[in-house]
C-alpha positions in Angstrom: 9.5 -0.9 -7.5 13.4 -0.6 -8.7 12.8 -4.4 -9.4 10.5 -3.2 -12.0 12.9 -0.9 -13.3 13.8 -0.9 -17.5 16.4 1.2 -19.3 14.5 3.2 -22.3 16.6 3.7 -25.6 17.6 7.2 -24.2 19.2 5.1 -21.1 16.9 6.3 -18.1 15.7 4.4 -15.8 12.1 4.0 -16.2 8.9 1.8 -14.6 6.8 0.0 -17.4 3.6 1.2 -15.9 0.5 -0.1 -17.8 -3.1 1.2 -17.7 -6.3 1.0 -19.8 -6.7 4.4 -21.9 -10.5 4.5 -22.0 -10.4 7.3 -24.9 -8.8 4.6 -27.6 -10.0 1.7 -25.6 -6.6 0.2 -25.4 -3.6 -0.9 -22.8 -0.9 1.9 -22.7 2.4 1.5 -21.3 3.6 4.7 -19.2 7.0 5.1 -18.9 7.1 6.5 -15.0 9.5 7.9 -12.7 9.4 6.1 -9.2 8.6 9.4 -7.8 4.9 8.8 -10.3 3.6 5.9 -9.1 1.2 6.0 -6.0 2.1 9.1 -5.0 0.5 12.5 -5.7 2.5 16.1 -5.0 2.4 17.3 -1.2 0.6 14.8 -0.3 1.9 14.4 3.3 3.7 17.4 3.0 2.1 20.5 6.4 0.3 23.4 5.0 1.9 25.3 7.5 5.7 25.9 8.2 7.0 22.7 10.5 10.8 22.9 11.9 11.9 19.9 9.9 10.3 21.2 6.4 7.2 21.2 5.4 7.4 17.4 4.0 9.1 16.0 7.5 7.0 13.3 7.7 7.9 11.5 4.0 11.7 12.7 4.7 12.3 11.9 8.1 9.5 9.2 9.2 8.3 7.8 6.2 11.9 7.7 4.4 13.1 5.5 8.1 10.0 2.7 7.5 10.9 2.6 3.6 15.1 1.8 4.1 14.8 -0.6 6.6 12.1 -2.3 4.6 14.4 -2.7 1.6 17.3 -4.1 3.8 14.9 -6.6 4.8 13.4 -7.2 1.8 17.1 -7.6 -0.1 17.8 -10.0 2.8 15.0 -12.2 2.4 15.9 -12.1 -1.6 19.6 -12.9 -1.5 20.0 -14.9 1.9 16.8 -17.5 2.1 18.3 -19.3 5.2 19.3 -16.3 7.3 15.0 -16.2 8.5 14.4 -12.7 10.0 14.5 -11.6 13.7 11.5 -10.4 15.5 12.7 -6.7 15.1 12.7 -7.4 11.2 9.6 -9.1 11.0 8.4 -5.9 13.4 9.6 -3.3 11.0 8.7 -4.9 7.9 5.5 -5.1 9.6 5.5 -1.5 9.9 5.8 -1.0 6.2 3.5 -3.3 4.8 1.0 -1.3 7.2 2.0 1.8 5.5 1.1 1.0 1.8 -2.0 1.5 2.5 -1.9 4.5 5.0 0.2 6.3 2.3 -2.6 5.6 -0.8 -3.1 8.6 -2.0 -6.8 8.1 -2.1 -6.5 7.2 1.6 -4.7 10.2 2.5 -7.2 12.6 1.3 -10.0 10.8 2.7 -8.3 10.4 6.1 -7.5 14.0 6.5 -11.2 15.1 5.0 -12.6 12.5 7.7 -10.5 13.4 10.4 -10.2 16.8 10.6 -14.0 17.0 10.4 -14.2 14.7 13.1 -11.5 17.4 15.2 -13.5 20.5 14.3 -16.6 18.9 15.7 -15.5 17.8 18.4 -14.3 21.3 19.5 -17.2 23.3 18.2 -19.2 21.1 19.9 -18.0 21.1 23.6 -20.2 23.1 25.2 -17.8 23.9 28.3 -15.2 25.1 26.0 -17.8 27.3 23.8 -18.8 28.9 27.1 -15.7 29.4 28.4 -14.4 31.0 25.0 -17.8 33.4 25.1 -16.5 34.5 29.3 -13.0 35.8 27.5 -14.7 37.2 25.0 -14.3 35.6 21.9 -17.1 35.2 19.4 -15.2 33.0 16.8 -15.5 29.0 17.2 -13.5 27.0 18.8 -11.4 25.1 16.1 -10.9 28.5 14.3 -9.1 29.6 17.5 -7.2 26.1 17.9 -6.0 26.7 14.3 -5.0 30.8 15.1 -3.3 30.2 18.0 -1.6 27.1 17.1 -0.5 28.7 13.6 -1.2 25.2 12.1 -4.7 24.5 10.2 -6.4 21.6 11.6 -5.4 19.8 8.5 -2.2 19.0 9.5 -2.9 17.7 12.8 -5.1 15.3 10.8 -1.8 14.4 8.9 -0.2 12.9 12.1 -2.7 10.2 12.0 -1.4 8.7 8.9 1.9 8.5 10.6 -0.4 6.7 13.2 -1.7 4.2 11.0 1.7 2.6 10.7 1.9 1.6 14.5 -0.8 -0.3 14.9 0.7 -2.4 18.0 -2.2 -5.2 18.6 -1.9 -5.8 14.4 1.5 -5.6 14.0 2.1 -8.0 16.9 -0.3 -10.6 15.2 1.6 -10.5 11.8 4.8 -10.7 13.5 3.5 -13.7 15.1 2.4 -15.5 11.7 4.2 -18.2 10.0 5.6 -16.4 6.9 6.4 -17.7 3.7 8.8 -16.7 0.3 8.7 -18.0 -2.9 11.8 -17.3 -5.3 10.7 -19.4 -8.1 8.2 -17.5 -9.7 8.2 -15.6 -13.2 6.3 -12.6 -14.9 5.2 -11.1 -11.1 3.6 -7.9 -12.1 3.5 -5.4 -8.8 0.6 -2.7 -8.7 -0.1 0.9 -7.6 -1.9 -0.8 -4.5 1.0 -3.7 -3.7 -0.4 -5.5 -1.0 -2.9 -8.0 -1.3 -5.3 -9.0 1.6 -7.7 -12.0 2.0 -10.2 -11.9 4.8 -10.6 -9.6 8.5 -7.0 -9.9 9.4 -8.4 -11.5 12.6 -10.0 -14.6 10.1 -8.0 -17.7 10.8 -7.7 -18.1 6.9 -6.5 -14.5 6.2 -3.7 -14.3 3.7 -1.1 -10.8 3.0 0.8 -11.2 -0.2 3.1 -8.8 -1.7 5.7 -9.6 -5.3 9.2 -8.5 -3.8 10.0 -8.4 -7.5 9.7 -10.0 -10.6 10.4 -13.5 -9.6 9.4 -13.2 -6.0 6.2 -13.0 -3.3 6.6 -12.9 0.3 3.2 -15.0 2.1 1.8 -14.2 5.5 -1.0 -16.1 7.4 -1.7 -17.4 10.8 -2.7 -20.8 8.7 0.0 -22.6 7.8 -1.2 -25.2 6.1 -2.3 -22.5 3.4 1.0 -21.4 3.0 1.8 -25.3 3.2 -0.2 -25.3 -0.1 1.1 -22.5 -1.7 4.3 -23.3 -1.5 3.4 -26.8 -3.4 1.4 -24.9 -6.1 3.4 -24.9 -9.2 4.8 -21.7 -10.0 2.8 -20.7 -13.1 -0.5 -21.2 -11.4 0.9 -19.0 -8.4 2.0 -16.4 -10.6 -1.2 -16.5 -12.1 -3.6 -16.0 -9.1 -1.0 -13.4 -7.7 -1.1 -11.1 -11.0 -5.1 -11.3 -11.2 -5.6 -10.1 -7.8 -2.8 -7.3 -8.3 -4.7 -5.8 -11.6 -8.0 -6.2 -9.7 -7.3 -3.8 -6.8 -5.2 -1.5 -8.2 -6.2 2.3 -8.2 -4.2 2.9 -12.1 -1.2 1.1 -13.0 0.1 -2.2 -13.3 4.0 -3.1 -13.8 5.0 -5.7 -15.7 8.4 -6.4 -17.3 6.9 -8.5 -19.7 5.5 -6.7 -23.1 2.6 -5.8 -24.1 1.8 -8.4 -26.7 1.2 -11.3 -23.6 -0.6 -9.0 -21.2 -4.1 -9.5 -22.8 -5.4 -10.8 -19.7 -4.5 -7.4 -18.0 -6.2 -5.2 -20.8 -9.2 -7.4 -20.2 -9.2 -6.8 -16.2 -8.4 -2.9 -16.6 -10.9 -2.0 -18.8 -13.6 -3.1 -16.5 -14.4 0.4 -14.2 -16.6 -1.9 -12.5 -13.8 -4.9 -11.5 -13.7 -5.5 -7.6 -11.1 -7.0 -5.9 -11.5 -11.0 -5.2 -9.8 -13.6 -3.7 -8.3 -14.9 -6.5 -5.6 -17.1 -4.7 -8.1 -18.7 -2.2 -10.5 -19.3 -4.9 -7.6 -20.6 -6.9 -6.7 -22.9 -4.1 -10.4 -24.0 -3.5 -10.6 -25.6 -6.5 -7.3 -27.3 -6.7 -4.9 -24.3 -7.5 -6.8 -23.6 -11.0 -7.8 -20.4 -11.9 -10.1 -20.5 -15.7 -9.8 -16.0 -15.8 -5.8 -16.2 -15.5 -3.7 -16.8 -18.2 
């Protein structure tokens, strides 16, 4: 997001985040922090006390996935020979994985889903009931898990996002794509939900995108003749499929470095509560890279 970055008239460092205001029907422009933008207070932090701080898995793993990812990302910026190694491809891998494990949405709904799922699964073993009932204890089993273990089952739930990031069989395919990065573009906005997806990753035709920054996109897909064709595609067309499926999927906010006056055609895709996320570069490339929505 630091590629996004603008200095206000008071000198910080702000991100031009735009979203549709639904009370004065109109684009806004918030002025964010990069600690405001797809991220919501504590949420990966342990309700209980953890020996590395409370927020150990942001500081420690999460904060590991995120600076190797920008070395990797600066290198394919600034060096476009050098390639990546396995272990780069591996790792950046890692974080593209975690955009979407770390969605704040995501994380709610993963630790509502999965600490049900724990609870159940415990209260519901009818060995352990019984054997809980011989020592005498009349409370269930997951309230015990959570007494003796001092942790609520919440946080347990919480490792899983961590999990989420290390999906071997999926990282070992994407590592195994042709991948592709185009330098050449302009007006790249980047969304609260950065990583666009085409297809079941296991389709033959499935495309990853993300903008590295305003100028940039890195391409992933096991077909290369796709990525063949996107790399012919002249760079406004591009830029325009790229941006459309960025303000389609994204949960609020849309960066753009350019102003407000020439992002019409994001008011008009905001405003929509309704819009879903579609294909817009496949669909662009279907009929001969031209896109009538984008601008």
């Amino acid at each position: 997001m630091r590629r996004w970055l603008f200095t206000t008239d008071k000198g910080q460092l702000r991100l031009p985040a735009y979203y549709w205001n639904s009370r004065v029907s109109d684009l806004k422009m918030f002025p964010a922090g990069l600690d405001q933008i797809g991220a919501a207070d504590g949420l990966l932090a342990f309700q209980a006390d953890h020996p590395s701080g409370r927020d150990a898995i942001e500081t420690t793993f999460f904060r590991d996935v995120d600076n190797s990812a920008a070395r990797i990302v600066s290198r394919m910026l600034n060096e476009p020979g050098a390639g990546l190694s396995p272990q780069q491809k591996l790792e950046f891998s890692g974080f593209l994985f975690s955009l979407d494990a770390r969605r704040p949405r995501n994380v709610s709904e993963l630790i509502r889903l999965v600490t049900e799922h724990y609870k159940e699964g415990l209260n519901q073993d009818a060995e352990l009931v019984a054997k809980l009932a011989e020592l005498g204890e009349n409370a269930n089993p997951a309230d015990v898990w959570e007494r003796l273990s001092g942790h609520p089952m919440e946080d347990q739930a919480l490792l899983s996002v961590q999990s989420l990031t290390m999906n071997k069989e999926m990282a070992s395919n994407l590592v195994s794509w042709p991948w592709m990065v185009r330098r050449d573009l302009q007006a790249l906005v980047l969304s609260d939900r950065p990583l666009i997806r085409h297809f079941a990753a296991n389709d033959p035709n499935t495309l990853w995108a993300i903008p590295l920054s305003p100028t940039a996109a890195w391409f992933g897909s096991p077909n290369v003749n796709l990525l063949r064709r996107l790399e012919r595609l002249p760079s406004r067309r591009l830029v325009n499929m790229l941006n459309v499926d960025s303000a389609h999927q994204c949960d609020r906010y849309v960066l753009s470095r350019e102003p407000k006056e020439t992002l019409a055609w994001l008011a008009r895709r905001l405003k929509d509560p309704t819009r879903k996320s579609g294909p817009e570069i496949i669909d662009g490339l279907r009929h001969g890279g031209r896109n009538k929505d984008a601008t």
